[in-house]
mmCIF file as Biopython writes it, N, C-alpha, C and O atoms, coordinates in Angstrom:
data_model
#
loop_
_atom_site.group_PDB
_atom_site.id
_atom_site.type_symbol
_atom_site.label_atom_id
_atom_site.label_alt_id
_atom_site.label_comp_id
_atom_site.label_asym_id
_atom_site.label_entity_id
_atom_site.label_seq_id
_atom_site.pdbx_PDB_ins_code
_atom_site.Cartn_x
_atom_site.Cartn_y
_atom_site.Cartn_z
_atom_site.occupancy
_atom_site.B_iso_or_equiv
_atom_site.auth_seq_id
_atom_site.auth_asym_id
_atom_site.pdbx_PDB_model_num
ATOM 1   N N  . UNK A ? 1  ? -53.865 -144.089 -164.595 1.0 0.0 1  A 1 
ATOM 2   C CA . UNK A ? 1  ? -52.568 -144.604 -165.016 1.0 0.0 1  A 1 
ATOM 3   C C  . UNK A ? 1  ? -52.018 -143.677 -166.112 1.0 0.0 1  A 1 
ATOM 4   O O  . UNK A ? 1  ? -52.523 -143.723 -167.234 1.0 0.0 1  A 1 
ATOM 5   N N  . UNK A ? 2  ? -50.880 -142.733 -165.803 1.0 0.0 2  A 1 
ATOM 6   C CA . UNK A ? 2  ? -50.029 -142.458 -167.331 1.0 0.0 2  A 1 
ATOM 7   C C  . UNK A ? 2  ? -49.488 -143.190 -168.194 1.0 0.0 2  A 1 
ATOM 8   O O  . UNK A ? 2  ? -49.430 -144.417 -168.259 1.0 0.0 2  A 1 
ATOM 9   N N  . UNK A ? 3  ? -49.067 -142.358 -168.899 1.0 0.0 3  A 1 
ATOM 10  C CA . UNK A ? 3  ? -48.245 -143.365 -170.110 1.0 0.0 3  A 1 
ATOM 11  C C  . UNK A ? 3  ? -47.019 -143.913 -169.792 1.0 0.0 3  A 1 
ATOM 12  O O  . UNK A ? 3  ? -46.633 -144.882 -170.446 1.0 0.0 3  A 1 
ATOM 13  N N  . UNK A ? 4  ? -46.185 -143.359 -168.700 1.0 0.0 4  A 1 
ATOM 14  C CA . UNK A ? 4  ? -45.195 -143.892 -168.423 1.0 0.0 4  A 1 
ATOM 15  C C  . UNK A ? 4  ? -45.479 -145.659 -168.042 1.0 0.0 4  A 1 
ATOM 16  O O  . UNK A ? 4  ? -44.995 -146.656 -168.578 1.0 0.0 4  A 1 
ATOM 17  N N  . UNK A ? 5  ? -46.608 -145.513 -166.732 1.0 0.0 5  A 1 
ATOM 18  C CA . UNK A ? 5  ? -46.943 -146.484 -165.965 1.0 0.0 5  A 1 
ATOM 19  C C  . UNK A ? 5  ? -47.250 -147.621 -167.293 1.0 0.0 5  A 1 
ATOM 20  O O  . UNK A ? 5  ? -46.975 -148.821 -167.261 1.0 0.0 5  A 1 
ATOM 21  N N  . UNK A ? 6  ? -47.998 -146.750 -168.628 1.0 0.0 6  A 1 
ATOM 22  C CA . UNK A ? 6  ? -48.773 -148.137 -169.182 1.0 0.0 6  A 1 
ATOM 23  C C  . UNK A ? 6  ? -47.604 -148.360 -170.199 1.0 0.0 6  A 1 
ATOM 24  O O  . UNK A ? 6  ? -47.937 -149.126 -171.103 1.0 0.0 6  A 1 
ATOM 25  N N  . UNK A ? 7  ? -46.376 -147.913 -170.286 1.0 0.0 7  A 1 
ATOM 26  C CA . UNK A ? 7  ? -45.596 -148.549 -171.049 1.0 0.0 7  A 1 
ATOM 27  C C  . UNK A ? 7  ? -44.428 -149.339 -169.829 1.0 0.0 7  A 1 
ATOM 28  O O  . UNK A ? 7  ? -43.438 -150.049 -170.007 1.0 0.0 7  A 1 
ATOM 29  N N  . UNK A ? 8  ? -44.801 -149.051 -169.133 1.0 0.0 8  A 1 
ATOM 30  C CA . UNK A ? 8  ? -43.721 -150.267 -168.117 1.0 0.0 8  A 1 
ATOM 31  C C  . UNK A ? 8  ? -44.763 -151.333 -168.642 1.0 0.0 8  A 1 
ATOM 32  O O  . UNK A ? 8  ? -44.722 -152.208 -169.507 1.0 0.0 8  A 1 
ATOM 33  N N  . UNK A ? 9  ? -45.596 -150.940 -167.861 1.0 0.0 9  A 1 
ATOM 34  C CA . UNK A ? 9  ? -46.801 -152.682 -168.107 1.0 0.0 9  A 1 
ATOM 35  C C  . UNK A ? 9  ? -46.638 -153.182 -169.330 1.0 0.0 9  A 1 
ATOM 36  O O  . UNK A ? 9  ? -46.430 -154.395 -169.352 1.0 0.0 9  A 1 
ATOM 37  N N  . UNK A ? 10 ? -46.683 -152.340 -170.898 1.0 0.0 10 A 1 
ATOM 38  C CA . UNK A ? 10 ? -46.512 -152.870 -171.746 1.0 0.0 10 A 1 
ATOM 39  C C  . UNK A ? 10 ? -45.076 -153.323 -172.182 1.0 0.0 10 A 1 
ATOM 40  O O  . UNK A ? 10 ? -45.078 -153.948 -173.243 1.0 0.0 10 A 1 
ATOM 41  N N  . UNK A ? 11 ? -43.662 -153.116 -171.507 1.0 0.0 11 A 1 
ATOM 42  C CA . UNK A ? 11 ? -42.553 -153.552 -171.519 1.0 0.0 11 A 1 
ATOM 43  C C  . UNK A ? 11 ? -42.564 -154.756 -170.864 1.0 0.0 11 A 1 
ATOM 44  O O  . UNK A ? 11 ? -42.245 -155.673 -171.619 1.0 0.0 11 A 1 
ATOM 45  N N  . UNK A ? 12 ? -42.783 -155.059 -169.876 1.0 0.0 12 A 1 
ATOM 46  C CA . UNK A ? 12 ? -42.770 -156.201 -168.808 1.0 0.0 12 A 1 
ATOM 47  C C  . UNK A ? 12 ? -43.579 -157.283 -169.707 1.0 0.0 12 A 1 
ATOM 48  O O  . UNK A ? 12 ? -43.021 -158.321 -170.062 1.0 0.0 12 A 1 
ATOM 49  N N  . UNK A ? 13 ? -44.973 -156.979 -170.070 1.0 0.0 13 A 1 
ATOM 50  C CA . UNK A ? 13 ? -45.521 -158.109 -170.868 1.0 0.0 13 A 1 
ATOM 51  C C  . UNK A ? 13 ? -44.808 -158.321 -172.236 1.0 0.0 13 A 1 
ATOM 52  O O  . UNK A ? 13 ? -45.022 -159.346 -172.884 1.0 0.0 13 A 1 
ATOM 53  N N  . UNK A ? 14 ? -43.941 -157.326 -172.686 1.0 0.0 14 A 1 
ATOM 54  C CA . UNK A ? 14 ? -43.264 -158.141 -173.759 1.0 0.0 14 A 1 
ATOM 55  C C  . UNK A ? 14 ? -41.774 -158.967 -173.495 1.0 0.0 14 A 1 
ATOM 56  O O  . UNK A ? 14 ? -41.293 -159.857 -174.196 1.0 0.0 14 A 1 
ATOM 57  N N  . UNK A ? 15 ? -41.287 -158.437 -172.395 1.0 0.0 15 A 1 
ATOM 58  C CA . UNK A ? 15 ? -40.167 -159.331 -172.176 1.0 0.0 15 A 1 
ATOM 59  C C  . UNK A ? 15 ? -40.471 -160.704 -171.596 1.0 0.0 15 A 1 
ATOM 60  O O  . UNK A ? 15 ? -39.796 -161.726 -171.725 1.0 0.0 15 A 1 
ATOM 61  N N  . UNK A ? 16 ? -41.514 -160.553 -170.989 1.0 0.0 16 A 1 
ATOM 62  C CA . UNK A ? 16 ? -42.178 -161.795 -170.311 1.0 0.0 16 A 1 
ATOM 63  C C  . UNK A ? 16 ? -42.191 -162.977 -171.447 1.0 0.0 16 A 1 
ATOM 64  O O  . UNK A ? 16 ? -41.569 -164.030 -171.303 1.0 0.0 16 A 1 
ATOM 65  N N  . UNK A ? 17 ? -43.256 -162.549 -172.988 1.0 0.0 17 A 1 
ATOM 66  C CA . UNK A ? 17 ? -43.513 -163.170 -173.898 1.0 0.0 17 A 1 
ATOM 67  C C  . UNK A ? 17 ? -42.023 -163.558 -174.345 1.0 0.0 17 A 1 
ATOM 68  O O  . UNK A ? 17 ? -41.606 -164.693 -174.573 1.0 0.0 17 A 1 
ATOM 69  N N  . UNK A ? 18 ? -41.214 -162.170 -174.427 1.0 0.0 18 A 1 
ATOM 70  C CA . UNK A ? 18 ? -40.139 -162.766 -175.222 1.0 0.0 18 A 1 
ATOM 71  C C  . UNK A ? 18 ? -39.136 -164.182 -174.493 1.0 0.0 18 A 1 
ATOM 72  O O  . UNK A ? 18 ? -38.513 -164.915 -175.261 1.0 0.0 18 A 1 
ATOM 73  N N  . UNK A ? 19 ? -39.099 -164.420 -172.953 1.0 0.0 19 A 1 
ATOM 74  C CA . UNK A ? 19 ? -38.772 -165.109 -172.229 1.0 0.0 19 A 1 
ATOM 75  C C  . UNK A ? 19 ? -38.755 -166.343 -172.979 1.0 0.0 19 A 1 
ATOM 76  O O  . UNK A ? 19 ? -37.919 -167.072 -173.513 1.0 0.0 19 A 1 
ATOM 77  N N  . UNK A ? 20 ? -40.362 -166.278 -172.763 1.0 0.0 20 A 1 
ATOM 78  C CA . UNK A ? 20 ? -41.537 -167.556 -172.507 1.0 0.0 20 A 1 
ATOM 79  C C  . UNK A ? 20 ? -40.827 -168.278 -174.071 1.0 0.0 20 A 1 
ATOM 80  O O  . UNK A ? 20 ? -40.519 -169.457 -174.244 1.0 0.0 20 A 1 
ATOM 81  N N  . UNK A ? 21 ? -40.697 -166.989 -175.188 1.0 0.0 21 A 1 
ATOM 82  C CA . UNK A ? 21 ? -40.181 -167.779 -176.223 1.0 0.0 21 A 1 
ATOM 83  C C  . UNK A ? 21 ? -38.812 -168.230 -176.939 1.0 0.0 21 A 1 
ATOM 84  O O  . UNK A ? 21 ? -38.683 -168.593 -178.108 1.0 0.0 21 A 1 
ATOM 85  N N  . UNK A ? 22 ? -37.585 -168.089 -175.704 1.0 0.0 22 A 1 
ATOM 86  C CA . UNK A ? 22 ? -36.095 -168.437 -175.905 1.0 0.0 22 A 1 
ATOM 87  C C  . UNK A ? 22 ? -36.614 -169.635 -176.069 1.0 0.0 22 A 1 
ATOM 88  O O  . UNK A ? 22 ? -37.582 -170.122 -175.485 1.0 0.0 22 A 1 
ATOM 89  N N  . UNK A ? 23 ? -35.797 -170.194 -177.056 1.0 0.0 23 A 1 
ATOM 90  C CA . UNK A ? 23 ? -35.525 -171.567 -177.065 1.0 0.0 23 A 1 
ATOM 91  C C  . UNK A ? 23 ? -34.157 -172.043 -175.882 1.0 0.0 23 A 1 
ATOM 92  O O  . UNK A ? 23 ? -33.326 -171.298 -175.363 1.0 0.0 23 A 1 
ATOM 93  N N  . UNK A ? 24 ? -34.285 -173.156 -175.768 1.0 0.0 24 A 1 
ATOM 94  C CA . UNK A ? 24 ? -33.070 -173.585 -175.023 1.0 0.0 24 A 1 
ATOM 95  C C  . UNK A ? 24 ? -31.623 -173.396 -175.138 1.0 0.0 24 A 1 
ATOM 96  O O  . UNK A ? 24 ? -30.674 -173.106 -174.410 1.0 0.0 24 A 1 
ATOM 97  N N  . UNK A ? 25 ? -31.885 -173.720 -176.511 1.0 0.0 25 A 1 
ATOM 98  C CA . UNK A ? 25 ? -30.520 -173.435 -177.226 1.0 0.0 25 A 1 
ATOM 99  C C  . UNK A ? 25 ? -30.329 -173.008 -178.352 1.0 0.0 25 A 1 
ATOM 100 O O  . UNK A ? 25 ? -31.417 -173.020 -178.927 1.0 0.0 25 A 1 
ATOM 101 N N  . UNK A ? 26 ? -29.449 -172.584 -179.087 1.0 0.0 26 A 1 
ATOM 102 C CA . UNK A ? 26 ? -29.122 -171.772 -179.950 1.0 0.0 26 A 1 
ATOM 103 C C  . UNK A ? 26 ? -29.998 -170.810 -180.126 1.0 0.0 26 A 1 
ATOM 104 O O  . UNK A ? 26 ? -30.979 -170.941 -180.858 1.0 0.0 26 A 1 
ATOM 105 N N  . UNK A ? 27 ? -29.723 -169.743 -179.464 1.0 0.0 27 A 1 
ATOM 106 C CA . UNK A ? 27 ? -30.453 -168.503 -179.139 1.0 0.0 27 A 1 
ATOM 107 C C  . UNK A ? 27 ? -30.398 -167.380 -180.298 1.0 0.0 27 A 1 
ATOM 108 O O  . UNK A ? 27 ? -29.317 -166.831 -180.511 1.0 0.0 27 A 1 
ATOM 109 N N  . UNK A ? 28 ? -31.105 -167.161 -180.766 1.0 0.0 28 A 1 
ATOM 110 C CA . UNK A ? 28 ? -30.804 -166.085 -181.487 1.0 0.0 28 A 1 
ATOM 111 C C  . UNK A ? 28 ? -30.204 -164.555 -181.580 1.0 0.0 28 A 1 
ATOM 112 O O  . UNK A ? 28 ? -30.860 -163.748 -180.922 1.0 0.0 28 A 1 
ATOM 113 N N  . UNK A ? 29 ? -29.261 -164.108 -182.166 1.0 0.0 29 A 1 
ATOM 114 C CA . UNK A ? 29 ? -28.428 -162.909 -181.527 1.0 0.0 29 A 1 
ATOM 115 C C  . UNK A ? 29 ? -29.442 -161.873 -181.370 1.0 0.0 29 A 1 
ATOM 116 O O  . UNK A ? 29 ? -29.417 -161.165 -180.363 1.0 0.0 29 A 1 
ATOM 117 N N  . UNK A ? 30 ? -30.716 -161.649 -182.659 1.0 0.0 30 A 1 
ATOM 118 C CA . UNK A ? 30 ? -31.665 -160.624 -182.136 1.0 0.0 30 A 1 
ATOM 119 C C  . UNK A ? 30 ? -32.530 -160.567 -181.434 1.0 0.0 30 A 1 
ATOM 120 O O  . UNK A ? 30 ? -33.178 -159.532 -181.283 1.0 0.0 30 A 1 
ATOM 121 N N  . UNK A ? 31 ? -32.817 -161.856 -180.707 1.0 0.0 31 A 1 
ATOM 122 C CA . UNK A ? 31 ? -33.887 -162.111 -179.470 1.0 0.0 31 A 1 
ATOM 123 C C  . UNK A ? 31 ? -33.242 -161.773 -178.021 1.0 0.0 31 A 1 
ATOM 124 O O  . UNK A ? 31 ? -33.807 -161.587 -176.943 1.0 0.0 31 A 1 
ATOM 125 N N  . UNK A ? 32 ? -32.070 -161.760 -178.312 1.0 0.0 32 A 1 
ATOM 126 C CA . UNK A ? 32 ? -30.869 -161.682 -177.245 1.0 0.0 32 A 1 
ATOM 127 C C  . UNK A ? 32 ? -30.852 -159.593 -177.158 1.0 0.0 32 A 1 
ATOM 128 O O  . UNK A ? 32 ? -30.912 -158.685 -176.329 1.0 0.0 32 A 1 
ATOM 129 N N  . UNK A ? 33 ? -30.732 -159.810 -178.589 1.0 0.0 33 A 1 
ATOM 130 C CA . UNK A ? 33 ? -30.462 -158.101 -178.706 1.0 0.0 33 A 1 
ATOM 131 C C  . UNK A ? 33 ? -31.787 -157.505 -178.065 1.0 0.0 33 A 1 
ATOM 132 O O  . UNK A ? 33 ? -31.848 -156.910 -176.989 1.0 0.0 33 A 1 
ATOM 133 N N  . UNK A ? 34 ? -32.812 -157.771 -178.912 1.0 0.0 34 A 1 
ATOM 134 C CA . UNK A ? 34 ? -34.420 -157.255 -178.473 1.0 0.0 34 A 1 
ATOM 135 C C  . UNK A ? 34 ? -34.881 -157.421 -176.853 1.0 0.0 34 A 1 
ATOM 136 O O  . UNK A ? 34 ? -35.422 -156.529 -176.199 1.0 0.0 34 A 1 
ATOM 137 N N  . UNK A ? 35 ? -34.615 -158.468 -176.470 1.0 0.0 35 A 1 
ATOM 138 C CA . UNK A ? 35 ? -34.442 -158.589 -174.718 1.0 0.0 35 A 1 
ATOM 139 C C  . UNK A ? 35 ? -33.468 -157.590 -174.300 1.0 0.0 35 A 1 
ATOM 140 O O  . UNK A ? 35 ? -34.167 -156.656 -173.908 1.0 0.0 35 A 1 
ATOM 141 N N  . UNK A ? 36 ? -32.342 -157.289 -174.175 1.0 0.0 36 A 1 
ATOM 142 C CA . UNK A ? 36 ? -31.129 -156.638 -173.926 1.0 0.0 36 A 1 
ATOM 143 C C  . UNK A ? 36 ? -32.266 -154.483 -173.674 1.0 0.0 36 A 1 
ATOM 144 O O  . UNK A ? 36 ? -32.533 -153.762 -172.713 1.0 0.0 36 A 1 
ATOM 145 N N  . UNK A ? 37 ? -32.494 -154.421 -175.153 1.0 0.0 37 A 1 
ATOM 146 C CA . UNK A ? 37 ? -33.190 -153.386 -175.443 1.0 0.0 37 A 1 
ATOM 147 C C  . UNK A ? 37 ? -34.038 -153.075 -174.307 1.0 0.0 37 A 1 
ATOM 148 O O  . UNK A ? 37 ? -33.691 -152.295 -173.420 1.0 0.0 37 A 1 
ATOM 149 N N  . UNK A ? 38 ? -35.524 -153.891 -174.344 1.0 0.0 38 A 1 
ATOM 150 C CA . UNK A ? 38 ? -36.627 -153.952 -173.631 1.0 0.0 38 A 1 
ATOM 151 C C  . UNK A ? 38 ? -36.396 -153.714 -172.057 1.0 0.0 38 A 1 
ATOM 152 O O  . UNK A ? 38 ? -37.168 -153.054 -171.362 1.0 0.0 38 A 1 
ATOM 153 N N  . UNK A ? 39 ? -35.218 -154.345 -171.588 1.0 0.0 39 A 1 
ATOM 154 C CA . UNK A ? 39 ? -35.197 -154.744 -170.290 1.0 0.0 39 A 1 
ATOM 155 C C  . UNK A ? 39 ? -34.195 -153.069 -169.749 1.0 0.0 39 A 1 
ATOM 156 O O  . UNK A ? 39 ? -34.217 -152.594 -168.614 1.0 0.0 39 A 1 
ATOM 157 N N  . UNK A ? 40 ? -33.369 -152.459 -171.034 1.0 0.0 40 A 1 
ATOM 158 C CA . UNK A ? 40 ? -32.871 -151.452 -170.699 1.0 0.0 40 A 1 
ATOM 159 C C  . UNK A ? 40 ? -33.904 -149.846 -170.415 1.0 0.0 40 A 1 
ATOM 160 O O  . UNK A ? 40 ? -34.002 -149.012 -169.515 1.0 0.0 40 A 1 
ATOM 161 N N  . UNK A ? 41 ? -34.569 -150.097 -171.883 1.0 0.0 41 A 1 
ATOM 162 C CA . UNK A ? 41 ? -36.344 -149.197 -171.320 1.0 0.0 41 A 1 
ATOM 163 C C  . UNK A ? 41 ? -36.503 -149.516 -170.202 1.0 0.0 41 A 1 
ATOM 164 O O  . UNK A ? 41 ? -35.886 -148.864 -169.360 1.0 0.0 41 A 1 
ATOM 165 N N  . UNK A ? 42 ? -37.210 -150.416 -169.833 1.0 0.0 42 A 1 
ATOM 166 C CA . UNK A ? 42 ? -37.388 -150.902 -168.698 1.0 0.0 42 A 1 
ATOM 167 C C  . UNK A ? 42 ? -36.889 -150.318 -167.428 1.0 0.0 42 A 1 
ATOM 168 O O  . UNK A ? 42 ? -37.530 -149.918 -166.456 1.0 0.0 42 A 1 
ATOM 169 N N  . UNK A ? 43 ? -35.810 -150.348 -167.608 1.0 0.0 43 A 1 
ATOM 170 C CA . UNK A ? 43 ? -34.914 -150.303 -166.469 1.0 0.0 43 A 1 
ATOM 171 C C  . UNK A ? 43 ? -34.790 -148.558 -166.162 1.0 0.0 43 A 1 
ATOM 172 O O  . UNK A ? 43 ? -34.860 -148.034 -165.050 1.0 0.0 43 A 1 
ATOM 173 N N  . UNK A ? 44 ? -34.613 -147.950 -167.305 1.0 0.0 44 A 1 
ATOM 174 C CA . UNK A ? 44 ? -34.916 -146.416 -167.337 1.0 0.0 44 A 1 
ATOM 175 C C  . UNK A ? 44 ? -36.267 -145.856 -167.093 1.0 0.0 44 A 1 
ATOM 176 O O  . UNK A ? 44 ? -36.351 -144.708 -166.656 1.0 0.0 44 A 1 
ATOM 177 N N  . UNK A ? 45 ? -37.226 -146.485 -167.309 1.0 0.0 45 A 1 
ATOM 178 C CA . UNK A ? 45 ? -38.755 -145.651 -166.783 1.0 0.0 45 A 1 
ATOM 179 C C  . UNK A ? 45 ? -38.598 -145.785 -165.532 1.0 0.0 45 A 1 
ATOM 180 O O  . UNK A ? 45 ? -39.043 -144.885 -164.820 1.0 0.0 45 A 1 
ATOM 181 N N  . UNK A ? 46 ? -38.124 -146.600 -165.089 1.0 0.0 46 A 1 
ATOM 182 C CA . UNK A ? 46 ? -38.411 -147.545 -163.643 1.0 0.0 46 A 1 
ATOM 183 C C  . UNK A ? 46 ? -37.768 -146.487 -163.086 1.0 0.0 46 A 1 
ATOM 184 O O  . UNK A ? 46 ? -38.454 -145.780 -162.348 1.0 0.0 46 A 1 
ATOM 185 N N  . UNK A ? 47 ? -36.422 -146.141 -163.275 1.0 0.0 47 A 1 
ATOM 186 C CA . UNK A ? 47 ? -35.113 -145.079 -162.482 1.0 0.0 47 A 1 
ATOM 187 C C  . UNK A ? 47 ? -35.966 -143.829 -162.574 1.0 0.0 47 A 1 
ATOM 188 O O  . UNK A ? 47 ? -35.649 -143.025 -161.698 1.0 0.0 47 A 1 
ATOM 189 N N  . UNK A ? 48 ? -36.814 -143.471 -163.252 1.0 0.0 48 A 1 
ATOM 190 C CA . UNK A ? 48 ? -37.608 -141.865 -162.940 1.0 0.0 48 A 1 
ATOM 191 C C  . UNK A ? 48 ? -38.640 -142.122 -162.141 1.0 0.0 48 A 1 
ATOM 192 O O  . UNK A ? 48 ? -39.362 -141.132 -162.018 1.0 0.0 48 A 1 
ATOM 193 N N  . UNK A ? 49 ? -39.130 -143.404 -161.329 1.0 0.0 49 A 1 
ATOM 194 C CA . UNK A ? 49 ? -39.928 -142.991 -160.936 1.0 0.0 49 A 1 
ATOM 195 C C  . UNK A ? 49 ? -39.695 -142.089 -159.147 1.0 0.0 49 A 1 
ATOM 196 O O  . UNK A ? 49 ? -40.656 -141.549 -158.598 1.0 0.0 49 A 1 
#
């Protein structure tokens, strides 16, 4: 596994966590922001492969 591969894995398990920990409501703007972030990494390792 490279590093690319083990930082998807390690992106995915943090957006996962961060999911798991939205509250219902009144969301916070930087949990919103920090998801937003993660899922954009994300989304860019993924496009090179």
């Amino acid at each position: 596994m490279n590093e690319r591969e083990k930082r998807i894995m390690e992106l995915e398990e943090q957006i996962a966590d961060l999911k798991k920990r939205l509250p219902a409501h009144s969301v916070k703007p930087a949990m919103i922001s920090r998801l937003e972030e993660l899922e954009e990494e994300l989304e860019r390792l993924k496009d090179k492969e």
